[in-house]
C-alpha positions in Angstrom: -29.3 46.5 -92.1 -32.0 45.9 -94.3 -33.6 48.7 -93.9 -36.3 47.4 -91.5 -37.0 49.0 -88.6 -37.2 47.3 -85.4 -39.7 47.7 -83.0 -38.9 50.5 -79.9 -36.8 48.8 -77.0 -35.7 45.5 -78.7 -31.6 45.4 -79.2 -30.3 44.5 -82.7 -28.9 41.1 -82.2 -24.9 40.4 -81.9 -22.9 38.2 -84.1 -20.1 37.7 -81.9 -19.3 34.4 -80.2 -19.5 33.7 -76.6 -16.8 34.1 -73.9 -14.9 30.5 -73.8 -13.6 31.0 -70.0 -16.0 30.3 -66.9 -16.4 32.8 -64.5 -14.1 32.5 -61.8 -15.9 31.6 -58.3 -14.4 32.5 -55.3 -12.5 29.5 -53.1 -13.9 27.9 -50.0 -12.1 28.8 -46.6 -10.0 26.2 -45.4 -10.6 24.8 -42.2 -8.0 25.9 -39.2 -5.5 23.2 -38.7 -6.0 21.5 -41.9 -4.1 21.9 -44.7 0.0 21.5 -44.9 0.4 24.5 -42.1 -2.2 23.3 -40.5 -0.5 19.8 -40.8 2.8 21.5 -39.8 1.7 23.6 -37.1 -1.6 22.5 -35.7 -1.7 19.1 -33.1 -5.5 19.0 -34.0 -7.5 15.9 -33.7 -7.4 14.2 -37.1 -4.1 15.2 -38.1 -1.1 13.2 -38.2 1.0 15.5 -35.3 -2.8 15.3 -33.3 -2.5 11.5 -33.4 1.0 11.6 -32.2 0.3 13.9 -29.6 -2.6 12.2 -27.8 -1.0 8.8 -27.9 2.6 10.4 -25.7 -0.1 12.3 -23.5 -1.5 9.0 -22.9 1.6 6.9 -22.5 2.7 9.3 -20.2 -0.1 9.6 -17.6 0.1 5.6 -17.6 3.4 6.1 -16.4 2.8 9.0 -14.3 0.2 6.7 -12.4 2.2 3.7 -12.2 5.0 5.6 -10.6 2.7 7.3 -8.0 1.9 3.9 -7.0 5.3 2.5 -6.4 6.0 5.9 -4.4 3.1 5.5 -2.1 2.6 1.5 -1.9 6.8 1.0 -1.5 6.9 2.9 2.0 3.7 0.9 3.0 5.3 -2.1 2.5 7.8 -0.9 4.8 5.5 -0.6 8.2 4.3 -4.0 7.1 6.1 -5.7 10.0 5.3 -7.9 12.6 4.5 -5.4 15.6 3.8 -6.2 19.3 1.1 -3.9 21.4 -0.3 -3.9 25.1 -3.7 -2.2 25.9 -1.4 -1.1 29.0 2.2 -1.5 29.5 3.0 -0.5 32.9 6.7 -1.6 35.4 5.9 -3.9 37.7 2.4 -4.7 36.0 0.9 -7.6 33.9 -0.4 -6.9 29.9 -2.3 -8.4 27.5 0.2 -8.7 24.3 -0.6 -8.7 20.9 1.5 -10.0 18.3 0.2 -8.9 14.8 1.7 -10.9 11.9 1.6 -9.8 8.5 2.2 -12.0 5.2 4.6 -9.7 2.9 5.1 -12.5 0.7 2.5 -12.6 -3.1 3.6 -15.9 -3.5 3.3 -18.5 0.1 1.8 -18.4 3.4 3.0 -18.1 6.9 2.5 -21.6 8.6 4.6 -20.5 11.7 5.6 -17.9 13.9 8.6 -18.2 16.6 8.5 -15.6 19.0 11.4 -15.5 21.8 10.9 -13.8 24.9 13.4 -11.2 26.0 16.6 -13.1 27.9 17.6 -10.1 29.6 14.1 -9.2 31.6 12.9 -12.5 32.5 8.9 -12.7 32.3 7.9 -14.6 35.6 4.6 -15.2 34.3 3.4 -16.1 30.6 0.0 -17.8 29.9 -0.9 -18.4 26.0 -4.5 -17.6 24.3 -5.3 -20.8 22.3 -5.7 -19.5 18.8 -8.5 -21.2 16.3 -6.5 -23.1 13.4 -3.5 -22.9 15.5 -1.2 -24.9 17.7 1.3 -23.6 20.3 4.1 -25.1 21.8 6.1 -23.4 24.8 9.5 -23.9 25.7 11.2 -22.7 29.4 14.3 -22.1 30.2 16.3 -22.1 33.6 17.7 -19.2 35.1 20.9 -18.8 36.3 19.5 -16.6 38.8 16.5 -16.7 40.3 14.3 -13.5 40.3 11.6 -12.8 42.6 7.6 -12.9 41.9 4.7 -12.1 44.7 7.2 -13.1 47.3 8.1 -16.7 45.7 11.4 -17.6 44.0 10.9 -18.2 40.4 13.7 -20.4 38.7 12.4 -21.3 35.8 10.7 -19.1 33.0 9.3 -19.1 29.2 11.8 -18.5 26.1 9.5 -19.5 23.4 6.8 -19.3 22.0 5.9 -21.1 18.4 2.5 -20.6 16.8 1.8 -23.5 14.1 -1.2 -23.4 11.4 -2.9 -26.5 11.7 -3.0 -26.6 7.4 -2.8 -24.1 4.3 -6.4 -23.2 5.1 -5.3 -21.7 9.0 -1.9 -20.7 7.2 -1.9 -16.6 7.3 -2.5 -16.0 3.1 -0.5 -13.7 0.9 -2.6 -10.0 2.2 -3.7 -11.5 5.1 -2.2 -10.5 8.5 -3.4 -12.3 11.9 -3.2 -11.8 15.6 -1.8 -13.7 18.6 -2.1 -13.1 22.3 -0.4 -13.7 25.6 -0.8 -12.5 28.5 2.9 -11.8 30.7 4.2 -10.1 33.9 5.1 -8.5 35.8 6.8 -6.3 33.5 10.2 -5.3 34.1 11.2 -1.9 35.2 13.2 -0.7 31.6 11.5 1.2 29.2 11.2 -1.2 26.5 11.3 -4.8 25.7 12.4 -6.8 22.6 10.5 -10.0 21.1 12.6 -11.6 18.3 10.4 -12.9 15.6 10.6 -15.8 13.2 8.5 -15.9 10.4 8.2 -19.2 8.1 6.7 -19.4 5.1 5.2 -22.3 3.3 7.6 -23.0 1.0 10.5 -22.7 2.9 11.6 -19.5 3.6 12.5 -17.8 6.5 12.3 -13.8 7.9 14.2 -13.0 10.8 12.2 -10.1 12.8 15.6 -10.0 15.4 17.5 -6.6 14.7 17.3 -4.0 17.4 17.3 -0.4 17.0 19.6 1.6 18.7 18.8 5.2 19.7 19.7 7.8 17.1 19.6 5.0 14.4 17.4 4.4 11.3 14.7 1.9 12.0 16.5 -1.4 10.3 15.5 -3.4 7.6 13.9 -6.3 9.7 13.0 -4.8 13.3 12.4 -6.9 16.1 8.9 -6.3 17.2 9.4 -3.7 20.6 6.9 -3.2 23.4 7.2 0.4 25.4 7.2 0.4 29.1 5.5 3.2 31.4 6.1 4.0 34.8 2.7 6.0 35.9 0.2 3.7 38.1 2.8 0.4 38.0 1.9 -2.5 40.8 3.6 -5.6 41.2 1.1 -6.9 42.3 -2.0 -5.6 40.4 -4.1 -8.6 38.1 -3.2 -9.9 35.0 -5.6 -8.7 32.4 -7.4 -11.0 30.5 -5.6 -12.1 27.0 -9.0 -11.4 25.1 -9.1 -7.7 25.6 -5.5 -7.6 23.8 -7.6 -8.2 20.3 -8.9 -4.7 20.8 -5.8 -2.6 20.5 -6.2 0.6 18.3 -3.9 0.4 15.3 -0.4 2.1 15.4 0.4 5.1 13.3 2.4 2.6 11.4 -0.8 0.7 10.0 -2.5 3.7 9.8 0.4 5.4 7.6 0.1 1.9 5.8 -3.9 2.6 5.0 -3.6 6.2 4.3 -0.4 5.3 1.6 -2.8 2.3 -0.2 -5.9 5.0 -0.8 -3.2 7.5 -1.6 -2.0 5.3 -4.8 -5.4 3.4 -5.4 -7.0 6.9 -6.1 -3.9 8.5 -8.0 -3.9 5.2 -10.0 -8.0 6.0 -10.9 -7.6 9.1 -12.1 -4.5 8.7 -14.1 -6.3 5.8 -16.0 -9.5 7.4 -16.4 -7.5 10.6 -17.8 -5.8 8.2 -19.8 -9.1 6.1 -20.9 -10.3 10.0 -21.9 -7.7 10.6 -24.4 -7.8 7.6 -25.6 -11.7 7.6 -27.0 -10.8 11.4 -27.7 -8.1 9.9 -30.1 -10.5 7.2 -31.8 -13.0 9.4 -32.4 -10.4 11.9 -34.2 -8.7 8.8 -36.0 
């Protein structure tokens, strides 16, 4: 000191040097999921595992839809036969026939169809309904013996009939499925008639729609086309109906299992993608 006083409320001054160390400030939290545990622990978007996790949840509902698709469009493909129907189908009476053709192939057309009337139950009368794009050729066979129609002897009858497109553009395309009609009877008295089927394809091959199902048996692989008799209100000699109205059948619970089974996978297939599509932009944005 040197012997000066100092004025009241000002501190002597110190000599001493400053502290050399900072002040320690306090950390900034760390973000859940980041971090090594987070890396280790966390799937978050961003992260390495994230990445990885979105991409299998994606893969998988690709495959997820891809297999509901080949569950539900598989069996359709099965009813996708060619099928015979009758607006009425009554012993001892005359029907409009319909014989509905479907094109299974993705890769020809169908340029002809060769349908052979049952050998066993004689149709006495068979009359054609020209078809647009089409030609039709029918072939008659003689019977060994006669059977008996509206009081007349009838020895001769149809065996065949053969439906041929005129040219690719008539030819039934690869989706496409087309109709032809007759009109037969009387109908015989049985329960059920058979109509083996050939189907030709434009580039040469050939499906045989000729196995018959027996009862108690699995429906076979290619079914001849079958038309059910009934018994109630049957008249030998009641009018054949005309062949027009047979383009007004209701569809079978076949075609209708086949319709149901195509939305079935087309709208599982929509929302596995867009679930898919989801993740996906989810992952870019993370990335």
């Amino acid at each position: 000191m040197n012997g000066r006083a100092l004025p009241m409320g000002v501190a002597p001054a110190t000599t001493g040097a400053r502290p050399t160390h900072p002040v320690a400030r306090s950390a900034a939290p760390v973000p859940a999921g980041s971090g090594p545990a987070g890396a280790a622990h966390g799937g978050a978007p961003g992260t390495p595992r994230g990445v990885r996790t979105l991409r299998r949840a994606a893969r998988g509902l690709v495959i997820a839809a891809v297999a509901v698709c080949l569950v539900a469009v598989l069996p359709a493909a099965a009813f996708a036969h060619v099928k015979v129907t009758a607006d009425t189908a009554v012993q001892g009476g005359y029907a409009a026939l319909t014989f509905r053709v479907p094109n299974e192939r993705d890769d020809a057309s169908t340029t002809k169809i060769e349908v052979q009337l049952p050998a066993d139950f004689p149709l006495a009368s068979v009359s054609v309904k020209p078809h647009p794009g089409w030609s039709y050729k029918v072939e008659k066979t003689t019977l060994a013996t006669p059977i008996e129609s509206h009081g007349a002897k009838i020895g001769e009858v149809t065996s065949k009939i053969t439906w041929t497109a005129s040219g690719e553009d008539s030819a039934i395309k690869p989706g496409e499925y087309d109709e032809f009609s007759v009109s037969a009877g009387p109908l015989p008295e049985t329960d059920r008639l058979a109509f083996k089927t050939l189907q030709y394809y434009g580039n040469g091959d050939v499906v045989r729609w000729i196995q018959e199902q027996t009862a108690g048996d699995e429906e076979p692989e290619r079914p001849a086309p079958v038309l059910k008799l009934t018994t109630e209100g049957g008249s030998a000699s009641a009018p054949a109906p005309a062949a027009e109205s047979a383009s007004g059948a209701a569809e079978t619970g076949s075609d209708a299992g086949v319709s149901w089974a195509i939305g079935l996978s087309a709208a599982s297939l929509v929302i596995c993608l867009g679930c898919a599509v989801a993740l996906a932009l989810r992952w870019r944005r993370a990335a």
